[in-house]
N, C-alpha and C positions, 0 to 999 in steps of 0.2 A: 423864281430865282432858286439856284441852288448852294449847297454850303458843303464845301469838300475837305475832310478831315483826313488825316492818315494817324496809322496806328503804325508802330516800331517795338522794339523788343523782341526778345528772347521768346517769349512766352506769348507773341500776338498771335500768331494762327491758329493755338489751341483756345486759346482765350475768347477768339470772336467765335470760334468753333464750335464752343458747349453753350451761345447765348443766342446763336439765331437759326432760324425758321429750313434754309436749304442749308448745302454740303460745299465749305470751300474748297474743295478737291475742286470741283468742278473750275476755277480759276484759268488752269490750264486750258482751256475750252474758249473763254474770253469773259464777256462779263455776266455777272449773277445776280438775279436779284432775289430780295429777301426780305425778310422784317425780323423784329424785335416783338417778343409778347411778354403780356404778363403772367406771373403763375398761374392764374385764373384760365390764361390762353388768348385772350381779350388782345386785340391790338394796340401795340403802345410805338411802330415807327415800318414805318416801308422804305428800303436802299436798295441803290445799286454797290457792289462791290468791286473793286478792280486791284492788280498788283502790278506794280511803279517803281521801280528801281530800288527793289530788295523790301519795299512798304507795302502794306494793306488802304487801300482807299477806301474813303464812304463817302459815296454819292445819295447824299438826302434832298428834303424839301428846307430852305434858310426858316419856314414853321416849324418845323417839328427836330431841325439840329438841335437846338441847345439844350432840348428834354433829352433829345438821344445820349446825346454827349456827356452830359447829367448822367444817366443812367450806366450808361459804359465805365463811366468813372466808378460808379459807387459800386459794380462788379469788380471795379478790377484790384482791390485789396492789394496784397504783395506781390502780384505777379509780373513782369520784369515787361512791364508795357507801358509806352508811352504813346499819350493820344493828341495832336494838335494839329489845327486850321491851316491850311494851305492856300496858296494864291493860284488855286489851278481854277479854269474855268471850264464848262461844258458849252460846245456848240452839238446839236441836233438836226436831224434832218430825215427826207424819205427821200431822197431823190440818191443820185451815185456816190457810193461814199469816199471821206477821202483818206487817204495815205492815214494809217494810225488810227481808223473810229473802229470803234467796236457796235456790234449788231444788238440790239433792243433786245433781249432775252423775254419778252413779256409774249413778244408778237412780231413775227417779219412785219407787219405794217407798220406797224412805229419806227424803222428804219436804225439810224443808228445816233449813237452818242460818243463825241472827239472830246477828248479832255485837252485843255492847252491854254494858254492865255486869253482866247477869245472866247466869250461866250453866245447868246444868241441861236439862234436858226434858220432854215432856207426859207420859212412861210408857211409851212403844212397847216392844216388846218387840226390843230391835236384834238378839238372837240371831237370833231367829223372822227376823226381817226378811232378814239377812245369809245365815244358812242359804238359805233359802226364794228367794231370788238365785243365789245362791253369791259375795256379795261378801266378799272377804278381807280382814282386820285386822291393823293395824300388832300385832307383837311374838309375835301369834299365825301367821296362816296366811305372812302376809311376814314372811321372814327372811332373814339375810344372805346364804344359797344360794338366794334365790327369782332367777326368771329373770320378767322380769311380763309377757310376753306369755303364760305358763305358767300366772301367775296372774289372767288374765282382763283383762290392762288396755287391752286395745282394743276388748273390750264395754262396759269401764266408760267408755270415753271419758276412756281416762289417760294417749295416746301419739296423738302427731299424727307420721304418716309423710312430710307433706309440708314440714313447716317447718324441715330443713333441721339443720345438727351441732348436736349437745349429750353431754357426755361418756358412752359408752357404745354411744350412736348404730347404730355400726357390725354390733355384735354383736346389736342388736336386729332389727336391717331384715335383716340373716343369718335370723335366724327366721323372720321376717315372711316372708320368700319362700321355706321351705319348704315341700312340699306336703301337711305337716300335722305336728302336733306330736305327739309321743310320750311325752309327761305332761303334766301339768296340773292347775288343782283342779276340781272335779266336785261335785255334789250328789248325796249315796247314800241308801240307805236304813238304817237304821240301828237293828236288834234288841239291846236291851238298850242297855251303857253303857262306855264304854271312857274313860279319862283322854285328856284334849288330848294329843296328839302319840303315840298309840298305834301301831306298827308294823301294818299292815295285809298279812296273809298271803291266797295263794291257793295252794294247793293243795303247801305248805309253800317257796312259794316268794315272796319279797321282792314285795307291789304295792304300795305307799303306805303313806299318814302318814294317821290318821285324825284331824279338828281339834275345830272346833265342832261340837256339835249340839243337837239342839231337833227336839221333837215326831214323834221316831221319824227323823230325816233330820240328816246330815252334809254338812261342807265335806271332803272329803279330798283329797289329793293321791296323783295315781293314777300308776301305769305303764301305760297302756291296754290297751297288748297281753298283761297277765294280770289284768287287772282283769273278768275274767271269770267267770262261775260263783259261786256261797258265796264269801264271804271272810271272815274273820274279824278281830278287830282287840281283846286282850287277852279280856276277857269279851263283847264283843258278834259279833253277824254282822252282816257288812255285805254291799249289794247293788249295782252299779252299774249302771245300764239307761241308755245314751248316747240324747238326745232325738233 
């Protein structure tokens, strides 16, 4: 389920502007997705964004609204913004889209998302979809230790490097100019069945977290450098083969 806020004022677009992850310019374009960090850089919310009749919309998870919301507020001091809950709904889908949806900015496979009274969608199978990507989910593969260039967000187009401070900023573009990361989430192979957030061993030593999975393949979150060989992950084997 989702929890859809809009924000007003004078002072909203620079307001959300210096607190999250990508670049709202990009609006004009259609929808954006983004998160919310901590100074640390640490994940603290992943949204979709949109603009609605002269507002700014946040499209979250109904988990993780009320900390956002929380948090938005306690940013926004005297600045000439107001933030409150709307009766819009999202419908989803991959199949044709309709009149007024906007395109899944994560991945043309996750198709698209209609804001309007109805909520719901056509049936996709968003595991399949998600896996089969490796795109990650609020409450599931993002958590408060997720780092999100770790977890794929500048494939998903969820962090714009040129547009300049937003809280966390700093620890991110640290990343960003490494010469390569040394975890991350991954799409594996996956024999048999292990519970969400299984310990994933190689060769009885600590590699990842294994998450979703769907049709023999997982999201895991890997240590690369022993994400090598057999793994195991409670009752399943897992396999990771880097494209």
């Amino acid at each position: 389920m989702r929890s859809i806020h809009q924000i007003t004022g004078s002072d909203a677009h620079g307001f959300l502007q210096g607190l999250i992850t990508n670049d709202l310019a990009k609006l004009t374009q259609g929808l954006v997705y983004t998160a919310m960090l901590t100074p640390q850089g640490k994940y603290l919310a992943d949204f979709f964004v949109f603009e609605r009749g002269g507002a700014i919309h946040i499209d979250a998870s109904e988990q993780i609204a009320p900390g956002l919301i929380q948090r938005l507020n306690m940013y926004r001091l005297r600045a000439d913004v107001q933030i409150s809950q709307t009766d819009l709904a999202v419908r989803r889908g991959t199949g044709p889209s309709p009149e007024g949806a906007l395109t899944d900015p994560r991945d043309p496979a996750m198709g698209w998302r209609l804001y309007g009274a109805d909520g719901g969608d056509d049936g996709s199978d968003w595991d399949a979809l998600r896996v089969a990507h490796c795109i990650p989910e609020t409450g599931i593969e993002l958590t408060p230790d997720t780092f999100i260039l770790e977890a794929g967000f500048e494939r998903l187009n969820g962090v714009d490097f040129r547009k300049g401070c937003y809280v966390g900023q700093e620890v991110t573009a640290r990343m960003k100019h490494k010469t390569e990361l040394r975890k991350g989430l991954a799409t594996v192979q996956v024999e048999g069945a292990a519970p969400v957030g299984s310990d994933i061993t190689a060769g009885g030593k600590a590699a990842g977290t294994l998450y979703t999975q769907s049709g023999g393949r997982g999201i895991a979150y890997l240590r690369f450098d022993r994400a090598v060989g057999p793994m195991e992950a409670a009752d399943a084997k897992v396999r990771y083969t880097p494209e």
